[in-house]
Residue, then its C-alpha position, 0 to 999 in steps of 0.5 A: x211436322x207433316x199433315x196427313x187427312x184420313x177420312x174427315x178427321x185431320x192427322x199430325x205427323x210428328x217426331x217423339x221429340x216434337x210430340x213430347x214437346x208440344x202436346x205431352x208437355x203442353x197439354x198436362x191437364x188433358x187426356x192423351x190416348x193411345x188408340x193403337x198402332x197402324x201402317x208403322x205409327x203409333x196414333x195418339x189422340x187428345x181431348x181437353x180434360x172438359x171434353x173428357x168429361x162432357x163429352x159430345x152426343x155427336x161423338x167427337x168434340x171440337x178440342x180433340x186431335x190426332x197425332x201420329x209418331x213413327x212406331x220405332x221412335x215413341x216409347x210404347x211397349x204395350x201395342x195394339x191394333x188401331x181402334x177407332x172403338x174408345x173402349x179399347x183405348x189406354x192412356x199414353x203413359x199406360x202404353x208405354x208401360x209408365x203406369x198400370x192399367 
């Protein structure tokens, strides 16, 4: 597991398999978004299901974290350009084709 700093907001770097294990798995009440793909990366972030719900006036909570997976290892089908709009953002599953948006 590798640690990236992009501008003020720290970034992990992960395997699919790590990802699925330690944020997929462990976080099934949460909300994991896929915010699109950028340099070979598809970036994902979490926000606790409360966050999700109240979110922070400043814009980013406390709870929320970024993630990173080498593009050819997750199972995304649906890529896009990486987005810090949340408009354009779909859940994890939706990119990888699991569910219909």
């Amino acid at each position: 597991m590798a640690f990236a700093l992009v501008g003020c907001t720290r970034t992990t770097t992960m395997s699919w398999r790590e990802f699925n294990a330690e944020v997929i798995s462990k976080h099934p009440d949460d909300v994991i978004w896929y915010c699109g793909s950028k340099d070979g990366y598809d970036c994902f972030r979490l926000i606790s299901l409360y966050d999700s719900l109240h979110p922070d006036p400043s814009g980013r909570s406390k709870s929320e974290r970024d993630y990173r997976v080498l593009s050819t290892d997750t199972p995304v089908t649906h890529r896009q350009p990486f987005s810090t709009n949340r408009a354009s953002w779909v859940s994890w599953a939706q990119a990888a084709g699991l569910t219909h948006g």
